[in-house]
N, CA, C and O atoms as a GROMACS GRO file, in nm:
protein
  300
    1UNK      N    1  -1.620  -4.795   0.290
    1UNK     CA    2  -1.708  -4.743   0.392
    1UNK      C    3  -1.626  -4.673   0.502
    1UNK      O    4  -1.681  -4.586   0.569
    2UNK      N    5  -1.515  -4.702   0.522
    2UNK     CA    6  -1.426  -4.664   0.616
    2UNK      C    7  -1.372  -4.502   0.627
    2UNK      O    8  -1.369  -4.409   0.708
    3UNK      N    9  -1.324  -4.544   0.457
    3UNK     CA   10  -1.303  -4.396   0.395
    3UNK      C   11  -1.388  -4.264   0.451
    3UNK      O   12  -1.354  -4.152   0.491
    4UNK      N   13  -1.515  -4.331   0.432
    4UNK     CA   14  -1.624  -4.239   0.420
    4UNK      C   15  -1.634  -4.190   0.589
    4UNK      O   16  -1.615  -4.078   0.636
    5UNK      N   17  -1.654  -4.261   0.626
    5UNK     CA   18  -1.695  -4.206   0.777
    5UNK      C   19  -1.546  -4.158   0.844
    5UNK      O   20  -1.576  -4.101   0.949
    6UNK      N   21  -1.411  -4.156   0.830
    6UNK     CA   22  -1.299  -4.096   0.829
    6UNK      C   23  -1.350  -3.945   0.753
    6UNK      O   24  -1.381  -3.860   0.837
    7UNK      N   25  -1.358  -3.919   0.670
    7UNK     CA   26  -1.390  -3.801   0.586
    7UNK      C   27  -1.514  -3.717   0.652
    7UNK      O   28  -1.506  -3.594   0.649
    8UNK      N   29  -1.638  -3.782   0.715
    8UNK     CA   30  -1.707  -3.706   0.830
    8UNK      C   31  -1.679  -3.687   0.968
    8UNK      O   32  -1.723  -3.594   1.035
    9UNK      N   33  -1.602  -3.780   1.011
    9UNK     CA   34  -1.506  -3.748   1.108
    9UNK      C   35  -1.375  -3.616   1.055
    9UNK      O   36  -1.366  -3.528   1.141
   10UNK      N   37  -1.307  -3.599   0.966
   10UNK     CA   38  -1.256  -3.512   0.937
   10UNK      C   39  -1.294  -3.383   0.952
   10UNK      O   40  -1.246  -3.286   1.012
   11UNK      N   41  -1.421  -3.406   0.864
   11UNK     CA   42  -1.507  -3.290   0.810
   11UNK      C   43  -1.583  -3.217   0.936
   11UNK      O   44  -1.645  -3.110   0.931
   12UNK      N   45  -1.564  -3.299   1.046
   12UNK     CA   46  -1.654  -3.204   1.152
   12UNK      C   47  -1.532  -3.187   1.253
   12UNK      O   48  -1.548  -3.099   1.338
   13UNK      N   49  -1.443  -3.241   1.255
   13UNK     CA   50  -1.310  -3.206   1.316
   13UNK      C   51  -1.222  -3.096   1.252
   13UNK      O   52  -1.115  -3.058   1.299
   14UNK      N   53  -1.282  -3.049   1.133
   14UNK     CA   54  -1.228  -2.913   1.094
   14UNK      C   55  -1.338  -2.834   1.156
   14UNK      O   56  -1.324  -2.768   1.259
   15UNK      N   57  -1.441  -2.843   1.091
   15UNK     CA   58  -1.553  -2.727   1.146
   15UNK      C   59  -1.551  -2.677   1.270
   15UNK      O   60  -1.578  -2.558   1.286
   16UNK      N   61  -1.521  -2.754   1.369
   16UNK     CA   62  -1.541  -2.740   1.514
   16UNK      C   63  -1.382  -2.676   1.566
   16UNK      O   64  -1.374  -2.623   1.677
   17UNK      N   65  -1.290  -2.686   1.499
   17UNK     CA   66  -1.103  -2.660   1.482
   17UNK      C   67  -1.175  -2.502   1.456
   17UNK      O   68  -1.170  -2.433   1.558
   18UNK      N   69  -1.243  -2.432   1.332
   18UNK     CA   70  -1.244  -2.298   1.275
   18UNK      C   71  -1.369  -2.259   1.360
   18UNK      O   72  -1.416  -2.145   1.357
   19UNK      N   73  -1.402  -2.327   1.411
   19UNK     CA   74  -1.550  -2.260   1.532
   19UNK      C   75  -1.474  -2.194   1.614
   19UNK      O   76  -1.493  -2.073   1.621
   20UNK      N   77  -1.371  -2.256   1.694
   20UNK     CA   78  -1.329  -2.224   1.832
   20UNK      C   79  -1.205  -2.093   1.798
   20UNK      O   80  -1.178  -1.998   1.871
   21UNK      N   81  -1.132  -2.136   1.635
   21UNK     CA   82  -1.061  -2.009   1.624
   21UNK      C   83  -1.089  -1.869   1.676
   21UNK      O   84  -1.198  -1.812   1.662
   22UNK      N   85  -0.971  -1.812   1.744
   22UNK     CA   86  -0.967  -1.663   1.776
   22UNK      C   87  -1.059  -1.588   1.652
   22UNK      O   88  -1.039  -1.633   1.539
   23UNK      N   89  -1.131  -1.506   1.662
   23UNK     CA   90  -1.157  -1.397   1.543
   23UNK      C   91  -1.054  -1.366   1.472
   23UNK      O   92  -0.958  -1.323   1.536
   24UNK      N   93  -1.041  -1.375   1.348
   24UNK     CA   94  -0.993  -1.286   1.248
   24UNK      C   95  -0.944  -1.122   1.312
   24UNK      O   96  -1.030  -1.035   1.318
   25UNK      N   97  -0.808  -1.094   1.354
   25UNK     CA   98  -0.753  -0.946   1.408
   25UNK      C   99  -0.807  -0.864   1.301
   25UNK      O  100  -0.766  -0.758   1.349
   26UNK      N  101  -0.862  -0.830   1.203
   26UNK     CA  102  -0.880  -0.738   1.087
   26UNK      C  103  -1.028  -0.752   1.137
   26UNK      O  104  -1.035  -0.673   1.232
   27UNK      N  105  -1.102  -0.787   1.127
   27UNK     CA  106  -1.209  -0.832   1.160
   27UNK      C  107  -1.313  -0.741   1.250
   27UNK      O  108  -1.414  -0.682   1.214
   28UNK      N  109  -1.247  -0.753   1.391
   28UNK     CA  110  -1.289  -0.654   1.490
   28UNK      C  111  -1.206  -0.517   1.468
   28UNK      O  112  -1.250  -0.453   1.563
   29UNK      N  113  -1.104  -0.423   1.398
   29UNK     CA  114  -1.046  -0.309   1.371
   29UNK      C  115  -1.177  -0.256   1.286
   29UNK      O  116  -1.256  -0.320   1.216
   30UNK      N  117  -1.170  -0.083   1.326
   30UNK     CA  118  -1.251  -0.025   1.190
   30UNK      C  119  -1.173  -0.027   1.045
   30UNK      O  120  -1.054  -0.021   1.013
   31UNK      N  121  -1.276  -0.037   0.987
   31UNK     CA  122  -1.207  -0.040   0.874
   31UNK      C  123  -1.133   0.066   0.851
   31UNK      O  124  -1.146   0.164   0.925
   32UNK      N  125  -1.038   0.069   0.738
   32UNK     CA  126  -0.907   0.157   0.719
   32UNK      C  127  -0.949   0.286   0.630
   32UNK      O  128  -1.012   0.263   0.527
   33UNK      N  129  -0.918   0.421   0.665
   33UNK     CA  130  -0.926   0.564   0.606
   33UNK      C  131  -0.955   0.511   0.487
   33UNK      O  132  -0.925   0.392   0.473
   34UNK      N  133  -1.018   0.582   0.374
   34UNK     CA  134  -0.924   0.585   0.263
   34UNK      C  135  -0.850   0.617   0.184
   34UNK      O  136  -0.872   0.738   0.182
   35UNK      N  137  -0.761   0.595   0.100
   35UNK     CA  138  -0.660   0.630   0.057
   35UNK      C  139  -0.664   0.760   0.050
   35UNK      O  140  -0.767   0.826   0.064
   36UNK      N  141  -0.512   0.822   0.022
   36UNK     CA  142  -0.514   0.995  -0.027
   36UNK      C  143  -0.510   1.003  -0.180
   36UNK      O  144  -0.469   0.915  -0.257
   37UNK      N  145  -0.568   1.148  -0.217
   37UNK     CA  146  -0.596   1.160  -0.324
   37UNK      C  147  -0.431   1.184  -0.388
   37UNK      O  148  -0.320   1.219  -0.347
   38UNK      N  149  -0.485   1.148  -0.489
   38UNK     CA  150  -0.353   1.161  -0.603
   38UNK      C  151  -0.293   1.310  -0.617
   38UNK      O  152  -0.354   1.417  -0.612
   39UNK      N  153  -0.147   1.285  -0.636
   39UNK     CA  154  -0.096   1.419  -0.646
   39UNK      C  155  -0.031   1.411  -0.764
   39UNK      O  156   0.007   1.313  -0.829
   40UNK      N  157  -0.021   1.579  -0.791
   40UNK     CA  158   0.032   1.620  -0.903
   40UNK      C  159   0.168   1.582  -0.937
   40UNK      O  160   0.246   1.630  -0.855
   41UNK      N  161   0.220   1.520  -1.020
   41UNK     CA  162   0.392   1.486  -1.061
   41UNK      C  163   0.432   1.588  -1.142
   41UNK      O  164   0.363   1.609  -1.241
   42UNK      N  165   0.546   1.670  -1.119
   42UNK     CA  166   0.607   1.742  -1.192
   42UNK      C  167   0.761   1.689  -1.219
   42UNK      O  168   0.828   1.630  -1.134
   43UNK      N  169   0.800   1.717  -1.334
   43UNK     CA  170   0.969   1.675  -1.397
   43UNK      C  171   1.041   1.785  -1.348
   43UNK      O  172   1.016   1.905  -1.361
   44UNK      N  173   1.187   1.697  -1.255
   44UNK     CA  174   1.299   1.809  -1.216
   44UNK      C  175   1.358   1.872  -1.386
   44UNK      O  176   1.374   1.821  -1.497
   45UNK      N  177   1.373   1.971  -1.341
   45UNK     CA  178   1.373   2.108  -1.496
   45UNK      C  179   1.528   2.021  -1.529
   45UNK      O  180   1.558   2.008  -1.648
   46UNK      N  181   1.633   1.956  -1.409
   46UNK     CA  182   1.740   1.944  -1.471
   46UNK      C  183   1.720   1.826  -1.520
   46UNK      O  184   1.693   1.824  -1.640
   47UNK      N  185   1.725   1.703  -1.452
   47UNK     CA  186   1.698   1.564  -1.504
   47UNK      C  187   1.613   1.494  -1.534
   47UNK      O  188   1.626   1.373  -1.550
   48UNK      N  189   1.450   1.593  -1.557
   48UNK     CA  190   1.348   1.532  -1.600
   48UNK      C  191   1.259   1.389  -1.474
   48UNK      O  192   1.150   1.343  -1.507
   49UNK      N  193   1.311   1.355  -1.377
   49UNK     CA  194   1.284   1.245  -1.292
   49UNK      C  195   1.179   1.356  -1.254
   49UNK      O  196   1.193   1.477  -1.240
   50UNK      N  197   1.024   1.240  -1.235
   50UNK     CA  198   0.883   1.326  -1.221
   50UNK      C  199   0.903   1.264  -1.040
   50UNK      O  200   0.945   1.158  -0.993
   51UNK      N  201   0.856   1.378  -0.985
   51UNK     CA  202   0.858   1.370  -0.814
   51UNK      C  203   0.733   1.418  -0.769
   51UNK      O  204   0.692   1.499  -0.852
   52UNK      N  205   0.673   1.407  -0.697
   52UNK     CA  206   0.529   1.423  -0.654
   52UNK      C  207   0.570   1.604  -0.606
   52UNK      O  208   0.679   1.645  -0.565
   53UNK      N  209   0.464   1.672  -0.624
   53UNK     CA  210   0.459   1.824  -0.617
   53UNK      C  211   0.472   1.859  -0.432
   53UNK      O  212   0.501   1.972  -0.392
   54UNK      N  213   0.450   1.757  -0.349
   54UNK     CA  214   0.425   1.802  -0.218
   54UNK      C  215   0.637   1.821  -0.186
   54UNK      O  216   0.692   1.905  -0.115
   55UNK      N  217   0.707   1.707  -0.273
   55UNK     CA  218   0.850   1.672  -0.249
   55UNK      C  219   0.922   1.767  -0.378
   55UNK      O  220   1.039   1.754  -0.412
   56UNK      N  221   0.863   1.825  -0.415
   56UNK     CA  222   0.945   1.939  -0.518
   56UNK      C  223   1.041   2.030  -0.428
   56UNK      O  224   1.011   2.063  -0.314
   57UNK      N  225   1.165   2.067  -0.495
   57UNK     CA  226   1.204   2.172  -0.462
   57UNK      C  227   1.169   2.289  -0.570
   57UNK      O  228   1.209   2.274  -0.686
   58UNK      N  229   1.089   2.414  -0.530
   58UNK     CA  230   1.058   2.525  -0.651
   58UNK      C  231   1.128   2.629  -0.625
   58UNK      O  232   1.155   2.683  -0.518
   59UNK      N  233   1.163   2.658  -0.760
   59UNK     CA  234   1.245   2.786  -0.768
   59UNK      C  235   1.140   2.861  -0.918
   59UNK      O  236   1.147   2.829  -1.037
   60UNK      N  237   1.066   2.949  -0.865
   60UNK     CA  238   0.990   3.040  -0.944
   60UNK      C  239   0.856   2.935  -1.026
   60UNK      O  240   0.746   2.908  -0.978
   61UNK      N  241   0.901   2.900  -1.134
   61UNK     CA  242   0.801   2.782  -1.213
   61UNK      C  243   0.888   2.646  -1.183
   61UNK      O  244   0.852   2.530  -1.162
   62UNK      N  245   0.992   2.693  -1.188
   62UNK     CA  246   1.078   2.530  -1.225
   62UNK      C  247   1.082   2.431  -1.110
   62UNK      O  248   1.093   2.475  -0.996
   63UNK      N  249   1.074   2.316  -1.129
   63UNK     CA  250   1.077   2.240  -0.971
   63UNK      C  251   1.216   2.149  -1.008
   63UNK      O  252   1.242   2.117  -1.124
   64UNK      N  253   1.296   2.113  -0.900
   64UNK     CA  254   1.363   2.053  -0.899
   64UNK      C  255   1.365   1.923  -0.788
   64UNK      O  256   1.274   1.915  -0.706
   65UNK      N  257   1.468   1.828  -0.790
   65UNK     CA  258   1.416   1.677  -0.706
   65UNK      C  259   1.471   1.720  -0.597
   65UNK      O  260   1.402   1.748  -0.499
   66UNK      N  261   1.639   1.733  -0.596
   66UNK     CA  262   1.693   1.774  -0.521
   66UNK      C  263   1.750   1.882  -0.526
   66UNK      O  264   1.720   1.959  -0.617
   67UNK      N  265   1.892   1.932  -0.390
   67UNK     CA  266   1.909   2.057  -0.372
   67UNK      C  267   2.059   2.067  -0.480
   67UNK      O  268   2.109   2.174  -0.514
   68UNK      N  269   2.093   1.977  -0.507
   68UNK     CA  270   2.222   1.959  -0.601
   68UNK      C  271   2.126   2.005  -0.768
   68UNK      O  272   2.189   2.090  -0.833
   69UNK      N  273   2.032   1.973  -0.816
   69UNK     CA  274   2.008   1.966  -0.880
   69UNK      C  275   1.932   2.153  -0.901
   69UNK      O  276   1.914   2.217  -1.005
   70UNK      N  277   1.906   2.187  -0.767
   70UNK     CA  278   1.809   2.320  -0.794
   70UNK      C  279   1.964   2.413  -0.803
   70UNK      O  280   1.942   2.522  -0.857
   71UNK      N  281   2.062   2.401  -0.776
   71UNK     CA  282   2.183   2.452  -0.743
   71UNK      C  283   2.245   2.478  -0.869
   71UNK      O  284   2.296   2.589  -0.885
   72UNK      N  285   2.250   2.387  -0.969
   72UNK     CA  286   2.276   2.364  -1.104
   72UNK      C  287   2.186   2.394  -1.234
   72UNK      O  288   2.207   2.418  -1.353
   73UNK      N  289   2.065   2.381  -1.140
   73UNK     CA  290   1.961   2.515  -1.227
   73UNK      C  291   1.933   2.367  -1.402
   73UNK      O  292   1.979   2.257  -1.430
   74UNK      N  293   1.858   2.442  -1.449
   74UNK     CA  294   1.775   2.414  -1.533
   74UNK      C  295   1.882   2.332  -1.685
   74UNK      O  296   1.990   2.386  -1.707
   75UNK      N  297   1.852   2.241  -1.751
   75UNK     CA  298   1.963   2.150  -1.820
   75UNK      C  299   1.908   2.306  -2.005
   75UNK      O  300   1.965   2.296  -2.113
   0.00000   0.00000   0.00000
């Protein structure tokens, strides 16, 4: 019997603990943008490593990752 009324004593000594909690910080924020749309991946012409099209370096059709690599041109 002891048990028991310990365990409603518990049980309302949590409830009243998560009553008084601060709000949840996410909670009151608007919710978040959403995401950006997907971009195109293209392969550097020399080493094949696919890099998103906004981080290409282009030289005519060919894209390259980096400037060592656009320098050295196509494998």
């Amino acid at each position: 019997m002891k048990y028991l009324v310990l365990l409603v004593v518990l049980a309302i000594a949590i409830g009243i603990w998560r009553s008084r909690r601060a709000p949840d910080a996410n909670a009151s924020k608007t919710p978040a943008p959403p995401l950006a749309l997907p971009q195109n991946m293209l392969a550097c012409a020399h080493c094949g490593v696919h890099i998103p099209q906004a981080d290409a370096l282009m030289v005519g059709e060919q894209a390259y990752c980096c400037t060592e690599h656009r320098r050295l041109g196509p494998v």
